[in-house]
N, C-alpha and C positions, 0 to 999 in steps of 0.2 A: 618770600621763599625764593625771588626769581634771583637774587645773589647767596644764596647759601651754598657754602665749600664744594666742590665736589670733591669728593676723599677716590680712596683706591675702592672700599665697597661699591658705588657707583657707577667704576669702570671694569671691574670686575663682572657685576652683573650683567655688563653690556657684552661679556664674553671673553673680556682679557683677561690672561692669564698673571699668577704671580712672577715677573720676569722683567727683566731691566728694562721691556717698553714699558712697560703700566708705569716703572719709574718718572721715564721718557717723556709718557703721558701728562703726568703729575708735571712736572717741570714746564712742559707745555702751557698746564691750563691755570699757573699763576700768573704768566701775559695776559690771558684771554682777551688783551686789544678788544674792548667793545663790544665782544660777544656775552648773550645773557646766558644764565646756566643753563638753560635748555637746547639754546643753539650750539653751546659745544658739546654737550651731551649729542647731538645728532652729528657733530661734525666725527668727533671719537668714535660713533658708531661706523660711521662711514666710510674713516680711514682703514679701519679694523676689518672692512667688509673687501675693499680694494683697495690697498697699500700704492700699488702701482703708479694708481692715477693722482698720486698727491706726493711722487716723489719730486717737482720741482716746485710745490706748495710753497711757501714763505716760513707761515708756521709751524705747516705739520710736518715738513720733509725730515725730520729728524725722527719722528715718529715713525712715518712711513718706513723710511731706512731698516728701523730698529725691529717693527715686525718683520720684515722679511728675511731677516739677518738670525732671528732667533733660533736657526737649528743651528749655527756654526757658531755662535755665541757658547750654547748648551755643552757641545764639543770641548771647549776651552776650559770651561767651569768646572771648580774644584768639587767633587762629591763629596758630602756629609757622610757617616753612619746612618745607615740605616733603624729605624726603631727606635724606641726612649730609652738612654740610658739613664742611669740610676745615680741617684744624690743625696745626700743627705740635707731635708729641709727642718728647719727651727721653727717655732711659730706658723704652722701651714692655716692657719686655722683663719690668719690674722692678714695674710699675704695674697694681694691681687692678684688675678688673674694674668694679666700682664706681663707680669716680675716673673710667674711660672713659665710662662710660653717662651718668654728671652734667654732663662734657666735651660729650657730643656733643648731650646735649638742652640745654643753656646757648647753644651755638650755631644752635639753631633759633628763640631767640629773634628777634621781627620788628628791635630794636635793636642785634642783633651783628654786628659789622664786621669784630671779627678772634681768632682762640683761640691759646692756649700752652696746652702741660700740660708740667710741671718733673719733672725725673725724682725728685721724693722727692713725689710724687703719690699720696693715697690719697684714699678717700672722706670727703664731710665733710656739710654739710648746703650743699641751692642747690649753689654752684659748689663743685668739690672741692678740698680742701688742694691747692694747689703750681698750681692752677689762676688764668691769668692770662686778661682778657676784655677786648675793648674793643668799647666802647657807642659808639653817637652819642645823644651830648646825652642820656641817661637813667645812672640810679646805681642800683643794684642792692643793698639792706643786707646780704642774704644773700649777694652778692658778696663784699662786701668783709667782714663775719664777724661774728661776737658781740665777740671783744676786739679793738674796733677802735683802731688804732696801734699794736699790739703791733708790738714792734723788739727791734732787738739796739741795745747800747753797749760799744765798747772802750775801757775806758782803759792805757796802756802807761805806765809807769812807769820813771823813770832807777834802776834797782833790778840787780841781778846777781840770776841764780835762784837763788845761794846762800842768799841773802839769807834766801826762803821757807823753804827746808830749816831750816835753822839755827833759824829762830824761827818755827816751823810753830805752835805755842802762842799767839803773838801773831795773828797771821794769821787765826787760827781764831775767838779771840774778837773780835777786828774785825768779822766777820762778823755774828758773835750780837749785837754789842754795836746794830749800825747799820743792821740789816735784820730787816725783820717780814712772815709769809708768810701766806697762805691767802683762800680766796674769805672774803669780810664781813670778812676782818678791817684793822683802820685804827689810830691810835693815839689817845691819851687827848687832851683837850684841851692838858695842860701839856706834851705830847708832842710836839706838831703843829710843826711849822715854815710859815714864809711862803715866799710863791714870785711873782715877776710873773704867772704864768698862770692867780691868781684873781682877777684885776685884770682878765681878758679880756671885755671887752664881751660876747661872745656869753656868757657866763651872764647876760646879762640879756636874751636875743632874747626869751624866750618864760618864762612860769608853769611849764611842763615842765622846759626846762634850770633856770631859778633854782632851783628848789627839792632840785635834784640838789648845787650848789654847798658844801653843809655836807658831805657825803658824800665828794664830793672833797676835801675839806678834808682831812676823817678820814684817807682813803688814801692821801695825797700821800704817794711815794717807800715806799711800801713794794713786795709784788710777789704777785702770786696764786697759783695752785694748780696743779696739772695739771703741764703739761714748762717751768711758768716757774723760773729760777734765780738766785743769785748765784754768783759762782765766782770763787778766785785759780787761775791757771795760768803757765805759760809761754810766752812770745811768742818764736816763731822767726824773723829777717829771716838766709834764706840770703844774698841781696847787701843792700848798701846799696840805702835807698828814697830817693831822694834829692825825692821831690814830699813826702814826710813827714818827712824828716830826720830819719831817723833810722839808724845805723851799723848794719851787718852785726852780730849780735850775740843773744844770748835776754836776754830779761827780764821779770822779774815783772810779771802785766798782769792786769786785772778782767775778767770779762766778766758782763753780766748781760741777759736777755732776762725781759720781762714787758711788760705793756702798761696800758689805759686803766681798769681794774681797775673796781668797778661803775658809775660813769659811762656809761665806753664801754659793759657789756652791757645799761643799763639803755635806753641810747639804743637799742641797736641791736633790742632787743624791744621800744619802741614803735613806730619807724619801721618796722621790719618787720612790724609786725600793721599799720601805715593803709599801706603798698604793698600789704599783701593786699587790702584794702576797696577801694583805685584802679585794683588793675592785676588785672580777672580773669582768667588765664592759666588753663590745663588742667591738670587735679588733680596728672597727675606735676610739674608745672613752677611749682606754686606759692611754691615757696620761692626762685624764681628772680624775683619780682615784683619791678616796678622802677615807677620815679618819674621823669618828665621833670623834666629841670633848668628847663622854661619856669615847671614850678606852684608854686605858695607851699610844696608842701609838700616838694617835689625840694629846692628854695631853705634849706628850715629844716632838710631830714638834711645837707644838704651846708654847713650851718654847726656844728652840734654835731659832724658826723664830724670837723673842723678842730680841732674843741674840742676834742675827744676825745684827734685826735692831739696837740696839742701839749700835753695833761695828760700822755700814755703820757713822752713826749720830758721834762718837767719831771720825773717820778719815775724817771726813770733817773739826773737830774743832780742830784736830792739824792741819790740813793745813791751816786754817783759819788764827791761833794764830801764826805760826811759822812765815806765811806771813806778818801779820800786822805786828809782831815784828822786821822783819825785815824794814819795809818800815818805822814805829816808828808814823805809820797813825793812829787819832782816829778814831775809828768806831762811826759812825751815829747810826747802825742797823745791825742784821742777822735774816735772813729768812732762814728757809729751809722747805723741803717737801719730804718723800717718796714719791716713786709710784709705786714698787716693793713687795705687802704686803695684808698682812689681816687684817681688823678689826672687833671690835664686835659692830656694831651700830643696830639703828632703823628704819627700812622702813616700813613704815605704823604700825606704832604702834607693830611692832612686832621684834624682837631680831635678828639680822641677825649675818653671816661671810659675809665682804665685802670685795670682793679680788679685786685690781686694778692692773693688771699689766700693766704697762706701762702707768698710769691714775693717774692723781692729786685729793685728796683729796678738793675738793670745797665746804664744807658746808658754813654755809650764815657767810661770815664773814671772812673767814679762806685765810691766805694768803696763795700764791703758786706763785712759779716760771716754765714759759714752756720757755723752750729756742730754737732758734729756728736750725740754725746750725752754722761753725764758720765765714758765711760771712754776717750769717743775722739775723734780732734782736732777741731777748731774749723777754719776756712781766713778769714784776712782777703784778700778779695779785690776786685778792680777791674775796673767791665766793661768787654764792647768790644763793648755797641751794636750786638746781631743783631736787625735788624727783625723776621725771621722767631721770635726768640721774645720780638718786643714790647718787648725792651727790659729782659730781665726775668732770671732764675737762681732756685734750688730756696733755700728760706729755713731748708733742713738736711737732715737723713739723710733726714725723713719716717719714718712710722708703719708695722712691718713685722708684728706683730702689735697686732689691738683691743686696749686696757685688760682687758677680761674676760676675752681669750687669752691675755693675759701674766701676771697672777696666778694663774693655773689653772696654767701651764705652766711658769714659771720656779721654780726652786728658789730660796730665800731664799741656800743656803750657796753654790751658782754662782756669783749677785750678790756676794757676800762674798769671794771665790775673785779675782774680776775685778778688782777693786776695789783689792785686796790686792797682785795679780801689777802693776796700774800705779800702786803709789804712791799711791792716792787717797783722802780722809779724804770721810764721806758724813756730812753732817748734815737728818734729813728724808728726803722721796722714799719710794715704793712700788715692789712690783714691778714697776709699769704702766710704771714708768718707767726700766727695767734697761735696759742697752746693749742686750741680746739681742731686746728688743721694736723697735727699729729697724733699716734701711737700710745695710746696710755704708755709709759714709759715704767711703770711695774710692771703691766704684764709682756711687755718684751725683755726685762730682767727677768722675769720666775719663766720664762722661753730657752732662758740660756744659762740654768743656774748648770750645768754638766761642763758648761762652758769658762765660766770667770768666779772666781769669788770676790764680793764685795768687801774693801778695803776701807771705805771712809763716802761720806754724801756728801755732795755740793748744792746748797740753796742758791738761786740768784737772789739779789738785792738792787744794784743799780746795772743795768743793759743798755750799752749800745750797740745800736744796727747801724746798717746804710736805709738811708732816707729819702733817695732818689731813686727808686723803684729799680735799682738794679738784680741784676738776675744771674750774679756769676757765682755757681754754685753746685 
């Protein structure tokens, strides 16, 4: 026990309050230089008792500073709304504790107009997974997320499922042969491919973005770490879709979900440290710091988050392109969808920022892919435009155990067991990322039937993950 975390509970009970020392604190006692948990427990206590006598301390004088400082800190700080305001939640039933409490302080912000929470809702950092917000005229980074653009892409193919069965062999090296996974990693120079979306002016707004540009280069079309994928499966159209054209029928179809790969997180950890330095908000609520779109610097997240997206969109259409060409398949169709993002719509007649993270775009009309995990279906669907949730639908099963739950708790042979009973070849991926750690993925579809109607099913068949315990996701 004598090295176990000390958390904010901890220092809390020792009398600290929720405010940027307890932060201060925390920051402190990942040093702990050689102290056991018990002796910084007593030192925390002590600082806290007489600030004074440790303001030329080594390690705690940052501390020390920081309680003494707290009533002109408080002065500075932005107020919330007072009391809960009101949201419309999907799936409540189904939704952590967590994901509510980030919900309901995201809506105490003084620039929030209007909240969704999706029924594949769990806690995230700032706004929670599956958590939809709308701003006036300010943009939120931790809103909208670390892998900003991340989407889905469908491609469907004039292909019969036999097709896959039969030459599952081919299928599979397709896959290896034209797709490269894990956070940092990119391809070689004689590797790289061209694309118009390094030709985009904004890699040259600013020293910051330019310099990111080789990096993007590197990662163009490959995919990161965590629950990003490639996958062949099966497309089910119970009727004809006659706005996609294409015949009541199944057939072999791609699916792949990853997004702005270090680009996007590199953006979203600078922009997110200078909205902390602009927007001082109260210590629970700082990761909810936002940027007016009037200031140069609201102006410059909301050209690289553009950037970002439309890099995530170009590394899906070389994996797309590289794949189709390989396999020498017509395409039917492609769909794709952020859910990583902001935009500038209308709710109730008036101009919003809509940040979705982790949420599909569903206006009345508007197709979207939620997939579900790798042993279970996928749903391409089409929304129908409920104000009341923004506009918006769940971007998948959602997380039903943490990563560090699900490799404690799943058995390797289960995973293997599951895999096996549907057909499914698995190259890459961890436990973290077993069907068993997600949302039954029906009942967060019949959560959101007001929300989308279902257009066609996707089975997985052959999945690739990243395979080096990455975690950019």
């Amino acid at each position: 026990m004598e090295n176990k975390r000390i958390n904010g509970n901890d220092l809390i009970a020792l009398g600290y309050e929720e405010n940027f020392a307890l932060g201060e604190a925390l920051k402190i006692n990942k040093k702990r230089l050689g102290f056991t948990r018990e002796e910084m427990l007593l030192k925390f206590a002590e600082v806290l008792a007489t600030p004074d006598s440790y303001l030329e301390d080594g390690l705690f004088k940052s501390l020390a500073s920081a309680l003494l400082n707290v009533d002109e800190v408080a002065k500075a700080t932005i107020s919330l709304k007072e009391g809960k305001q009101q949201y419309t939640i999907y799936g409540e039933s189904q939704i952590e504790e967590g994901a509510l409490r980030q919900m309901d302080l995201a809506m105490k912000l003084p620039v929030a107009v209007a909240g969704a929470l999706m029924p594949d809702a769990h806690q995230g950092y700032g706004l929670p997974i599956g958590g939809v917000l709308a701003t006036h005229h300010a943009v939120i980074p931790y809103g909208v997320g670390v892998d900003i653009g991340c989407r889905m892409a469908l491609s469907i193919f004039d292909v019969p499922e036999e097709h896959l069965y039969l030459h599952h062999d081919l299928y599979k090296k397709v896959i290896m042969d034209n797709t490269k996974f894990g956070a940092g990693h990119g391809y070689l120079k004689h590797e790289r491919v061209d694309h118009a979306v390094l030709a985009n002016k904004a890699f040259e707004a600013n020293d910051f973005i330019r310099q990111l540009k080789d990096k993007a280069w590197t990662q163009l079309g490959s995919s990161g770490g965590g629950n990003h994928f490639v996958e062949f499966g099966v497309m089910e159209f119970k009727e004809t879709d006659r706005t996609l054209g294409i015949e009541k029928g199944r057939y072999v179809a791609l699916l792949t979900h990853s997004g702005s790969r270090g680009l996007g997180a590199t953006i979203a950890d600078h922009y997110t440290k200078l909205a902390k330095k602009l927007c001082s908000l109260p210590y629970e609520a700082q990761n909810l710091a936002y940027m007016s779109l009037d200031t140069a610097e609201g102006q410059e997240y909301w050209l690289a988050m553009n950037l970002a997206g439309d890099y995530a969109s170009a590394c899906h259409e070389v994996i797309h392109e590289k794949i189709g060409r390989a396999l020498g398949a017509e395409r039917l169709a492609m769909i794709e969808n952020h859910h990583n993002f902001a935009w500038k719509e209308l709710h109730q007649g008036e101009e919003v920022i809509v940040h979705r993270k982790g949420a599909t775009p569903a206006a009345k009309g508007v197709l979207g892919i939620i997939p579900g995990s790798m042993a279970t279906p996928g749903f391409l669907v089409r929304g129908k435009g409920k104000e009341e949730a923004i506009h918006s639908a769940s971007h998948g099963a959602g997380r039903l155990m943490s990563r560090t739950k699900a490799i404690k708790t799943i058995a390797r042979k289960d995973l293997k067991s599951m895999l096996s009973d549907n057909g499914i070849t698995l190259i890459g991926a961890g436990l973290d990322e077993a069907p068993m750690a997600y949302k039954n993925i029906h009942e967060v579809m019949a959560a959101q039937e007001d929300l989308v109607d279902i257009i066609a099913s996707f089975s997985p068949k052959i999945v690739r993950m990243a395979d080096d315990g990455s975690r950019e996701d």
